[in-house]
Structures are given as C-alpha cells and as structure tokens.
C-alpha positions as CSV (number, residue, x, y, z in Angstrom):
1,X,0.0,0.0,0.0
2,X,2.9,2.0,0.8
3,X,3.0,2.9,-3.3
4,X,-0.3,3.9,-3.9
5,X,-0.3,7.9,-3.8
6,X,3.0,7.1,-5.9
7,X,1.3,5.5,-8.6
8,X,-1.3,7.9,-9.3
9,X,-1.2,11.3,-11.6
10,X,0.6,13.6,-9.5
11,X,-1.3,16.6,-11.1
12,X,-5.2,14.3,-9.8
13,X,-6.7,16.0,-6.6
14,X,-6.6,13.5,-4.1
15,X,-8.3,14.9,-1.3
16,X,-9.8,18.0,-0.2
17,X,-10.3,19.3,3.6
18,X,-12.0,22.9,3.7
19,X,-10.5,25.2,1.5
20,X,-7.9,23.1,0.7
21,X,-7.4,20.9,-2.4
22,X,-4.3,18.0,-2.4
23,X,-3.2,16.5,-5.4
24,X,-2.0,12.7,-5.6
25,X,1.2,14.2,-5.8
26,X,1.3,17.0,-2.7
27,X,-0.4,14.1,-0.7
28,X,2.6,11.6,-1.8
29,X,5.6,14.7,-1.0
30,X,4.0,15.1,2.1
31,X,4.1,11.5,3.2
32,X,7.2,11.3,2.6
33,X,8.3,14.3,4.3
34,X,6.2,13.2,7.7
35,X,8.0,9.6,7.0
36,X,11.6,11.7,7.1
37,X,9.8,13.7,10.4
38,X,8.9,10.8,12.6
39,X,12.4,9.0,11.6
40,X,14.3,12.5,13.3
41,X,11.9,11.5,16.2
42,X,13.7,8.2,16.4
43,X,10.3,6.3,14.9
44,X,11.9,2.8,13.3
45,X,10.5,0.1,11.6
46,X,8.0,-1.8,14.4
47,X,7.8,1.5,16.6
48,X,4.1,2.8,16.9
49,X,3.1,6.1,16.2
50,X,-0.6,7.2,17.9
51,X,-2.9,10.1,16.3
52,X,-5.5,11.8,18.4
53,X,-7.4,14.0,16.7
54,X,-11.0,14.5,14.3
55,X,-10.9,13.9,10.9
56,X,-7.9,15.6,9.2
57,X,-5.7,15.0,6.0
58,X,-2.5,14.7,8.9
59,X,-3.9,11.4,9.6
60,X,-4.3,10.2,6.0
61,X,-0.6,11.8,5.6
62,X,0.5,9.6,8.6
63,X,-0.6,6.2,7.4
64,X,1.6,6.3,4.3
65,X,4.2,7.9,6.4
66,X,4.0,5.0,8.7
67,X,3.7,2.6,6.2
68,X,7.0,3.9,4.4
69,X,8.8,3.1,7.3
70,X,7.2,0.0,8.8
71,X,6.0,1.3,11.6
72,X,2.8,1.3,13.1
73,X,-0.3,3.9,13.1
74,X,-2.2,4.2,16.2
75,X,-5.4,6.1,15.9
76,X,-7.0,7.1,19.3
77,X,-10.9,7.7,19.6
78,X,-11.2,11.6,20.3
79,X,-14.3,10.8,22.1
80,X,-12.6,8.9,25.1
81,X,-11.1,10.3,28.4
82,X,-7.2,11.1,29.3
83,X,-7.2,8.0,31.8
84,X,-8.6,5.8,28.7
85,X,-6.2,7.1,25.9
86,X,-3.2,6.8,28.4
87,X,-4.0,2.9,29.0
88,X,-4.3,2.5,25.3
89,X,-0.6,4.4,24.9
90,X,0.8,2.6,27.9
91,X,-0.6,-0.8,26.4
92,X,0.6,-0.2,22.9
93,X,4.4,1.7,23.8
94,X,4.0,4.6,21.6
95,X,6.9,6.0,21.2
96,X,5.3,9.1,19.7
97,X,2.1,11.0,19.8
98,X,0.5,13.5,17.3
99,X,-2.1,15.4,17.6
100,X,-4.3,17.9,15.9
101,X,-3.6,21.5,17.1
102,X,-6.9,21.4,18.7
103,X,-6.2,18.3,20.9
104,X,-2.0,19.2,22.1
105,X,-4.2,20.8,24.8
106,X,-5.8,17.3,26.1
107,X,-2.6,15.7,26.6
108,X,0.3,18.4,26.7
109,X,2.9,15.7,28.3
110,X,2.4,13.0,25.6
111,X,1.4,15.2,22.4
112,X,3.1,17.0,19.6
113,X,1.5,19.0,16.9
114,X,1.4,17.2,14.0
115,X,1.1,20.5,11.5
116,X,4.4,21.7,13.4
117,X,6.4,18.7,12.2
118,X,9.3,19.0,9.9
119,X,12.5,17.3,8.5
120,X,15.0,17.4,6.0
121,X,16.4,14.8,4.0
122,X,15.4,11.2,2.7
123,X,12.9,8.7,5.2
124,X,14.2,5.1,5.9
125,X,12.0,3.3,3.3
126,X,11.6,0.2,5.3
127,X,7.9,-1.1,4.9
128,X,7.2,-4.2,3.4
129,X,3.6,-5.6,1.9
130,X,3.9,-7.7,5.4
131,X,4.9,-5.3,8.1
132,X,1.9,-4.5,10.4
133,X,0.5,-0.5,9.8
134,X,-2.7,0.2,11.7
135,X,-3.0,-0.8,15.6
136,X,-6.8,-0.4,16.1
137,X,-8.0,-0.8,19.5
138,X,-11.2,-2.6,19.8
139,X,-14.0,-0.3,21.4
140,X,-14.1,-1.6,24.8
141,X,-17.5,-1.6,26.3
142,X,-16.8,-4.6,28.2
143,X,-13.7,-4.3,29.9
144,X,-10.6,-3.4,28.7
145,X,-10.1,-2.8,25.1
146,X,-7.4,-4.7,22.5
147,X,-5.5,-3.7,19.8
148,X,-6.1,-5.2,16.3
149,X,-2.7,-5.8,14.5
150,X,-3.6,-5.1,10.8
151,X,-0.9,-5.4,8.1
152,X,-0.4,-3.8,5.0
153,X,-1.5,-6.8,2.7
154,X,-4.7,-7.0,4.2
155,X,-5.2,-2.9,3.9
156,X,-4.3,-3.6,0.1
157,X,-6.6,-6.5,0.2
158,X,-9.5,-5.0,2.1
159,X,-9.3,-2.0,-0.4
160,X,-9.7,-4.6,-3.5
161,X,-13.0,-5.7,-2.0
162,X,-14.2,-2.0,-1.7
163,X,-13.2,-1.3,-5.0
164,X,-14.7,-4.8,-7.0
165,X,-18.2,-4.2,-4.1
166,X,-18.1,-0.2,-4.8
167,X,-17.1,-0.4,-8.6
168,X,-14.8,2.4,-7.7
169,X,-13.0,4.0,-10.3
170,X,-10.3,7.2,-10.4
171,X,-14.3,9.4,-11.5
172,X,-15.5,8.9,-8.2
173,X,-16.1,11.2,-5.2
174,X,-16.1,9.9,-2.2
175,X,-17.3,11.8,0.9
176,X,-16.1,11.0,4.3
177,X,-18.1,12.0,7.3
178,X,-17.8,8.9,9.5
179,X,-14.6,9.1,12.1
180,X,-11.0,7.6,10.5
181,X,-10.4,6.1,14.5
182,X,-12.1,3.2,13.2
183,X,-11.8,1.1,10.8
184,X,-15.1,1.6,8.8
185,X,-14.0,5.5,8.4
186,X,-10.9,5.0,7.7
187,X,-11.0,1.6,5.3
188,X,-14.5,0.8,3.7
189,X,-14.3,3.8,0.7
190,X,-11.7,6.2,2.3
191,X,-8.2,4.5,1.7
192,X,-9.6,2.4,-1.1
193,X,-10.8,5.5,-3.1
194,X,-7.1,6.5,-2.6
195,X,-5.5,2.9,-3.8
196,X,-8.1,4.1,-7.0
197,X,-7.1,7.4,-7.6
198,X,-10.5,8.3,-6.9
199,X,-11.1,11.8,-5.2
200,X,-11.8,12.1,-1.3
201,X,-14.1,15.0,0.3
202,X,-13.2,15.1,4.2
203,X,-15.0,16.5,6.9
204,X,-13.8,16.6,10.5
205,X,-17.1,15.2,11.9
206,X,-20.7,14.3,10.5
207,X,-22.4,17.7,10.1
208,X,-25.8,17.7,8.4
209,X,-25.8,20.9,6.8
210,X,-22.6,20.4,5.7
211,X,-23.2,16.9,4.5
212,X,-26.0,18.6,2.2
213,X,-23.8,22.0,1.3
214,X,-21.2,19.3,-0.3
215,X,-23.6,17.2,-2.0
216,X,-24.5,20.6,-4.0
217,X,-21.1,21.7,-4.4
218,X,-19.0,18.6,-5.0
219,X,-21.2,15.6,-6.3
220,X,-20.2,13.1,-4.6
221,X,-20.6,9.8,-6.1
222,X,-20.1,7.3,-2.8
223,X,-19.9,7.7,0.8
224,X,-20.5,5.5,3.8
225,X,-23.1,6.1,6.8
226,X,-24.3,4.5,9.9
227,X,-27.6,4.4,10.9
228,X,-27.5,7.1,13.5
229,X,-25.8,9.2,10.5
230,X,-28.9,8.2,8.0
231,X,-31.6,9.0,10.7
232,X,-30.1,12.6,11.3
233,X,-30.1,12.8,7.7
234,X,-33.8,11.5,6.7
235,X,-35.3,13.9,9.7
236,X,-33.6,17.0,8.6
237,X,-35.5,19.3,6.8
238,X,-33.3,19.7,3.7
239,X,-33.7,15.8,2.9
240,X,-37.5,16.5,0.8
241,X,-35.8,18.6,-1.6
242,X,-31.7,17.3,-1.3
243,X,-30.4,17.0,-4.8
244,X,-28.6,13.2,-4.1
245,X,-28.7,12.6,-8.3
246,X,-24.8,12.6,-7.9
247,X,-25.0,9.4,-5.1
248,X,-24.6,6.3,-7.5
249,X,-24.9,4.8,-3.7
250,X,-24.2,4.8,-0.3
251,X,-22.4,1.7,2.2
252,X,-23.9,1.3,5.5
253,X,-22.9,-0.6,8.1
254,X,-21.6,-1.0,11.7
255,X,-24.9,-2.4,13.6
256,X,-28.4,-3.6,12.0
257,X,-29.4,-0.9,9.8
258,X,-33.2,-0.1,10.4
259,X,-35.0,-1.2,6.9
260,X,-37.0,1.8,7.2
261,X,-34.0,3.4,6.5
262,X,-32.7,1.7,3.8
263,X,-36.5,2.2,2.3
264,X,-35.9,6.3,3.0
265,X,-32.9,6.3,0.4
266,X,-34.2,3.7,-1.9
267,X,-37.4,6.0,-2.3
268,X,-35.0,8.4,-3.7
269,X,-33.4,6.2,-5.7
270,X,-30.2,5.6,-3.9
271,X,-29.0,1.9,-3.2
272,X,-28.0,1.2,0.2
273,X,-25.2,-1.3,0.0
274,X,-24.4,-2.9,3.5
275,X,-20.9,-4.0,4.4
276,X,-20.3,-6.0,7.1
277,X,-17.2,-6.7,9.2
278,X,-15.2,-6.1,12.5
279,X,-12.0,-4.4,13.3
280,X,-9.9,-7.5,13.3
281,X,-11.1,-7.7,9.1
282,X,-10.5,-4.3,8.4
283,X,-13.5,-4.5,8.2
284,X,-14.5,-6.0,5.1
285,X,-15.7,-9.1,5.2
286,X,-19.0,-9.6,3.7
287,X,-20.8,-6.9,1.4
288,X,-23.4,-6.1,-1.1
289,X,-23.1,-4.8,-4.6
290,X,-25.6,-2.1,-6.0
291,X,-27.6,-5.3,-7.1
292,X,-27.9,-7.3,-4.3
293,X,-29.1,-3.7,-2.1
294,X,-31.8,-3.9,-4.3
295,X,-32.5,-7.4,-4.4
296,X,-32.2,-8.0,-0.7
297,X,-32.5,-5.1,1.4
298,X,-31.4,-6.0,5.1
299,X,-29.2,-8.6,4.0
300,X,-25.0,-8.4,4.8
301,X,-24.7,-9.2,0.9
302,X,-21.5,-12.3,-0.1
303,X,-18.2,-12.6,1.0
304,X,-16.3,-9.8,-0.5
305,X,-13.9,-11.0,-3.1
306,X,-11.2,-11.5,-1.2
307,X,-12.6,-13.3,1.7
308,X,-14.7,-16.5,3.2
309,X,-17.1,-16.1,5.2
310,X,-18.9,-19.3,7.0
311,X,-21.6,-20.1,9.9
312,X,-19.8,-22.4,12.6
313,X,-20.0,-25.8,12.8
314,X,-21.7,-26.1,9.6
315,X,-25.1,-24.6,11.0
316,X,-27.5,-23.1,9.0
317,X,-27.5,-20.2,12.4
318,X,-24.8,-19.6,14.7
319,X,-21.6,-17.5,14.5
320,X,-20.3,-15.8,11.7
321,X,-16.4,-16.9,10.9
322,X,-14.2,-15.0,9.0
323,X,-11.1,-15.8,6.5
324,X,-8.8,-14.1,4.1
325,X,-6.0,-11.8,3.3
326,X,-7.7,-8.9,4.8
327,X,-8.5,-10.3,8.4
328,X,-5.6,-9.9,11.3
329,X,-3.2,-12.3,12.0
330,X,-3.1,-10.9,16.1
331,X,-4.0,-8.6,18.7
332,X,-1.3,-6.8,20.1
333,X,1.5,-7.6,21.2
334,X,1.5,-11.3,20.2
335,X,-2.4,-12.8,21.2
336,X,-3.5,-15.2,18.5
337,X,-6.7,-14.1,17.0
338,X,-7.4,-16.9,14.8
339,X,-7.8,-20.8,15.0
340,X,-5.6,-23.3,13.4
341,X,-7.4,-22.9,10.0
342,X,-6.7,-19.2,10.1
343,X,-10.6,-18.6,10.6
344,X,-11.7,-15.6,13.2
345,X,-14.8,-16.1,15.3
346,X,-16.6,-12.7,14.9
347,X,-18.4,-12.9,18.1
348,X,-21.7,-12.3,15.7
349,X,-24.9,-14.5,15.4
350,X,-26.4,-15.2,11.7
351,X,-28.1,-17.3,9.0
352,X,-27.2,-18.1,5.3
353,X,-29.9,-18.2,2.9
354,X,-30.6,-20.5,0.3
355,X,-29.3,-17.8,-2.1
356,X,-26.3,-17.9,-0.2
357,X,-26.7,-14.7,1.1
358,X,-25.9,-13.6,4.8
359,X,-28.5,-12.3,7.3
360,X,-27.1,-10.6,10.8
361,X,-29.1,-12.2,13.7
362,X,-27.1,-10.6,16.4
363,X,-24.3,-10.1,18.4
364,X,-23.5,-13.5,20.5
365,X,-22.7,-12.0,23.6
366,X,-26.3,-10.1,23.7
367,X,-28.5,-13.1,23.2
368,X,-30.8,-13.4,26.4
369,X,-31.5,-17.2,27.8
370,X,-34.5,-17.5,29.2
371,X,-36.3,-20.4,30.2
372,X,-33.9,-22.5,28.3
373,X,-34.5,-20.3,25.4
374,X,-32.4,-18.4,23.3
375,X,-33.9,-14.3,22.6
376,X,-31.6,-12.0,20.2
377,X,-32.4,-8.7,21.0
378,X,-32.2,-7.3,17.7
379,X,-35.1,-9.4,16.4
380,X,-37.1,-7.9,19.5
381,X,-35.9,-4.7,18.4
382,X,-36.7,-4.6,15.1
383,X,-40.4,-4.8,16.1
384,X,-39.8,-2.0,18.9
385,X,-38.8,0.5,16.6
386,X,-42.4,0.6,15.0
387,X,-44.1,0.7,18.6
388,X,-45.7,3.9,19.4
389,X,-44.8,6.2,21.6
390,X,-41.3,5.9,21.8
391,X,-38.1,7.6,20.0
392,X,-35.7,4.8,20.1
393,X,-35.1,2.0,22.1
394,X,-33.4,-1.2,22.8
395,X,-33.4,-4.4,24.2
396,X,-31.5,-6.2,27.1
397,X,-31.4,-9.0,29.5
398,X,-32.0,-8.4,32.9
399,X,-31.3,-11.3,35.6
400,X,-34.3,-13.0,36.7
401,X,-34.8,-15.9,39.8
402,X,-37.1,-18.0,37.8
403,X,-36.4,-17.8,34.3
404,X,-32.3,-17.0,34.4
405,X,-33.2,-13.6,32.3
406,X,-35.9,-12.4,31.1
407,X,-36.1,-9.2,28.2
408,X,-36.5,-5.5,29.1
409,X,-37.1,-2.9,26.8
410,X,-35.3,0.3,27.5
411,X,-36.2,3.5,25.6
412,X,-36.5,7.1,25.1
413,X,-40.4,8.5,25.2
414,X,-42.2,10.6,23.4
415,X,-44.9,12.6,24.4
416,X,-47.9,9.9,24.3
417,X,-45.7,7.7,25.8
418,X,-47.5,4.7,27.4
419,X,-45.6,1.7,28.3
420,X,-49.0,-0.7,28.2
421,X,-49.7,-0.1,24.8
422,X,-45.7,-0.4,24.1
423,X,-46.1,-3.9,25.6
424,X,-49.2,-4.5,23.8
425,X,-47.3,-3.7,20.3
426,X,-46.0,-7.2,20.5
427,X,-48.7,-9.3,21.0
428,X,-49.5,-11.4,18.5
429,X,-46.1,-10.8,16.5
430,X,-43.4,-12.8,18.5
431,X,-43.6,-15.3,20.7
432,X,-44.7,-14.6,24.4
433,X,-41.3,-15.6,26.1
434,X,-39.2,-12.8,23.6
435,X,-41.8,-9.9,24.7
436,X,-40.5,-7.5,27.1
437,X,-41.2,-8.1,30.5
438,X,-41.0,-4.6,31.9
439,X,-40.2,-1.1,30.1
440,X,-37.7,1.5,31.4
441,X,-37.4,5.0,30.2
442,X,-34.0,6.9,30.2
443,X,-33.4,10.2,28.6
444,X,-31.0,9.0,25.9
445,X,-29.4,5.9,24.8
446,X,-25.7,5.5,25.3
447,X,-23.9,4.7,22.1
448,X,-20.4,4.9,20.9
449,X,-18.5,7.1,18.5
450,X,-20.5,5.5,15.3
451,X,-24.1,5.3,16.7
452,X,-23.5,1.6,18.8
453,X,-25.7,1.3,21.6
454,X,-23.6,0.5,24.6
455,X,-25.0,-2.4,26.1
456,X,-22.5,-2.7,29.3
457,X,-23.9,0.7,30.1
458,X,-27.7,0.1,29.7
459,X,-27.3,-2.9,31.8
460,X,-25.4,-0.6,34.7
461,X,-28.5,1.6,34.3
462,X,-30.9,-1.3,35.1
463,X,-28.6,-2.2,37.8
C-alpha cells in the first residue's frame, strides 16, 4: 500500500479538507516528508506512532508515512477520556504521539502538533507488503479494550474488496463524514478511493448541513453512513428537496441498519449497499453490490472478493467466521486471533440463505436465555422501533430468579408515551417468552462514536 499515492497522476486531486485541495502528488511529498519527520523523532521500523485527533488529512498523511517506514499507526478515539487514551498508549508503547492542534491541549505531556512537524532529507524506506501498519483498538464496552494488529496486505486486500463491491473507479467522489479512528472511516471507501485514484471529500465530523452544502457543491458519487448518521439525515429538513442525483450509492454498516431506513434512500433512488465486518477484518468481510441492495435489502450481501465467510460448525444459524487476506493475524502484542485454519470467530450470530446470502441475527454475547431459550435482542428490536410512543429504544437481558433472564425494553419517550400499549405492540407478532417483561425509560441511549448502543452501560442503568 505503501505505493499507492505514488502511482497515481501527480497533477489528480486527491483529497480536499475545507479550503484546501491536495493533489495525488502533494499528498505523496508530504508522506514522505512526515516519514523523514517521525524517523528524526527516532520512529523505526516496528515502533508505533498514535494520532489523536478529528478527521484531518495529517492522519491520511500519517498512514503512508507509517507505512514507508514499517512502523505502526495508532489512531485514538477523540471521544474517550485522558485515563482511557493513556492505557491505550501505555498498552501499545508509543513511542510518539500526534495530535491535531486542537487536541495538544488534552494531553500536553504526551502530544506533539502534527502540523508543526518537519524534516529534512530522505525517510528510511523500510515497509514491506507484510509489516503491520494500523493498531486499532477494539472499542471496549466490556472491559478493557485490544489492539487489532492489521498489516499492509490486508489494507491492500481489504481496499480490492471495496473497489470490486463499490465499482470504484479514479471518477469517483467519495465523501467522508464517519470518524477515520475506526476502521469503517478509515477503510470501507476512504483509503480504497485513494488505492483508486479516486477523489476524497473530508470532513472533521458528521455535520448535516454540511453533508448537504457538499452534495450541492461537489457531487459526490459514494460515501459511507451508519444508521444514527442516516436518521439525522432523513429527519432534517433539507432531505425532501436534497439534490442526491450525484450518489450512485451509499455503504452502510456498523450495527443492523433499520429497513425503514434503507427504504428512505431507496425512495430516492439511492442503493443502500451494506458491508459487514469487524476491526480485526479491516472491516470488510461480507458486502453487497448495488444489485444485491436492491434485491435483498437487510441482508450483509456475499463474501467480499477476497474473503470467506462461513456459519460455525456447519449450522444453517450460529456464529459468523471469517477468512482471508484482509483479516488480522493478532491482537497486540503477540495474542493469536485466529484458529488453526486461520478462521476468526466474529463474536456475531447469523443465518445463510438458500441464495447464499448472509442475514445478521445478532451479536452472541447479547442473546438473552430464558427459560432454556435463546432471545436475540435485535429481532425484538426490530419490532420496537415501529411501537408507538417511543423515540428509540433497545433491548437487554435483565437477571431474573425464575427464568435466568428475562427481556427489558429500555427506551427514550415521546410525548404519548404509554408503556401498556408499548407492551401491547407485540402481541400477536413474536412469541410470548421474547416480549419485554418490563419497560424503562431513560433520557438518551448510550452509544459509541459510530451510533452503537452501549449495552455494558444500559445494563449498569438497570442495575
């Protein structure tokens, strides 16, 4: 990957951050001059470099610096605490942080400003196709979080499946609004557009109106949302009259996207093509094409060219099992992440239909047993998001002396709010032992940096 900016038309515009416009070639000079930087810092090949900061081209600038060198990228979720981002530093051994000039402040021991850096001369060029070059920590909301060990190869393979699922070509436009921390920001259209020569539209953060101002002004042709992202989108006001003619589609991904949603943008004629994946397959593993959006909306789509996907045990429902050139080899420093057959355990419940498509059931760790029974909350859930009186909500196990667990339905009220006729909703649709027992109201659900509800912190709220 460490050639890609290289082997594109120096004179193409690469990627453009406000005002400012960066050709493939600009985007390469500075790489390399970062690369030359961080190696007068004493960064070698294996040392890990950390990034703390919103979106910014100096992160972009960093991973091909990195990757000259064979050294590692560390990107830190803005949206944590000091005490968090220290244990992440500590556990990882940066030997250098940089930082936006907006967050030096946050961490003034550990930081430097990565728009101060300079150097003269020629960078180590170091990096090989097999040297590890992201360290993603997992997101932590039970216990401690891990770091992902993702190499090269599997950043070049991981773009080929966006590119073959995306059709992406060096015409396209691709407009990032989800955060590069992770690796759906950072790896489903964003680095791939740049392994295509494609152009890439940046913003810091997900903003609305300016998500709108650029689809007038730069006609984008791709980008990638979450379903948080598409609801803000389909309630604001501009959405009616939007000009989206330019979107030839849009990914979506991270949790189960609402089909209501997926409806709102097909009614306007956009497919919605869901990818599916984890941190640890950078992330994709299974996808849709434009086709199969519209064939099969709610399903995860194949197995992306360069990648097997299979249900354990040879089930026809159970966990989703990853393989390929794209998934990690270990979480940091040296934990094996895979079985002896090289397959990773996603931690994820789901079918395969007789089409051979893949359907997400839901996460293993949040299926409630009761009675002997197994409950997946997000088949519960995907009936409570058309009960009435409620703004969103979600399901979790609560501990129960007779039956183990039993459900709960935790949500957000609306003004005719009445938790009878919430319970009432289900009657009829599911079976008796999946209906919520009780109903608890709470302001606002806790989610992470890409719209995940946090279940560890629902269930302290019950507790």
């Amino acid at each position: 990957m460490k050639h890609w900016l290289a082997a594109q038309p120096p004179d193409r515009i690469a990627l453009r951050f406000g005002t400012e416009a960066l050709s493939y070639g600009a985007l390469h000079a500075q790489a390399m001059a970062m690369a030359a930087a961080l190696a007068a810092r004493g960064v070698r090949h294996g040392d890990r470099v950390g990034f703390l900061g919103q979106n910014h081209p100096a992160q972009i600038v960093a991973l091909f610096a990195c990757a000259r060198l064979g050294a590692l990228l560390l990107p830190l979720n803005w949206r944590l605490a000091p005490p968090e981002w220290r244990f992440i530093l500590e556990d990882a051994g940066v030997r250098l942080l940089l930082a936006t000039p907006d967050m030096v402040l946050a961490m003034p021991d550990r930081a430097v400003d990565v728009t101060t850096l300079t150097a003269s001369g020629d960078a180590p060029d170091d990096g090989e196709e097999s040297d590890p070059v992201l360290l993603v920590y997992t997101s932590g909301t039970t216990g401690r979080p891990k770091g992902a060990v993702l190499d090269q190869r599997a950043l070049h393979h991981n773009a080929l499946n966006a590119a073959h699922a995306f059709e992406l070509t060096q015409a396209d436009r691709v407009l990032t609004v989800l955060p590069l921390f992770h690796v759906g920001g950072l790896n489903i259209q964003t680095t791939p557009a740049l392994m295509a020569g494609a152009e890439v539209l940046l913003h810091p953060r997900f903003d609305a109106e300016a998500f709108f101002d650029h689809l007038e002004r730069h006609r984008p042709t791709l980008t990638l949302l979450v379903p948080a992202v598409m609801q803000a989108l389909v309630s604001h006001p501009r959405w009616a009259s939007a000009d989206l003619s330019s979107l030839r589609a849009i990914g979506a991904g991270s949790s189960d996207v609402p089909l209501s949603l997926i409806e709102a943008f097909h009614a306007r004629g956009i497919p919605v093509q869901q990818v599916y994946g984890a941190t640890e397959t950078c992330p994709i593993a299974i996808i849709q094409d434009r086709a199969e959006a519209l064939a099969a909306p709610g399903s995860l789509g194949r197995p992306a060219r360069h990648a097997e996907a299979r249900i354990a045990d040879g089930a026809t429902e159970g966990e989703i099992q990853i393989r390929g050139p794209a998934t990690l080899r270990r979480y940091w420093p040296d934990v094996p992440a895979l079985d002896a057959e090289g397959w990773f355990a996603t931690g994820d419940v789901g079918r395969v239909d007789p089409q051979g498509r893949f359907w997400f059931t839901d996460r293993l760790k949040h299926v409630i047993i009761s009675g002997g029974e197994n409950i997946y909350p997000a088949e519960v859930e995907r009936l409570l998001r058309s009960a009435p009186g409620i703004v969103e909500g979600a399901i979790i196990g609560r501990p129960d002396p007779r039956w183990g667990e039993v459900p709960v339905a935790v949500v957000v009220p609306a003004q005719n709010f009445d938790a009878a006729r919430l319970l009432a909703h289900f009657e009829g649709q599911i079976a008796r032992f999946k209906i919520p027992r009780a109903v608890v109201t709470v302001r606002a659900l806790p989610r992470t940096a890409l719209g995940k509800i946090e279940t560890a912190r629902l269930r302290q709220l019950l507790a």
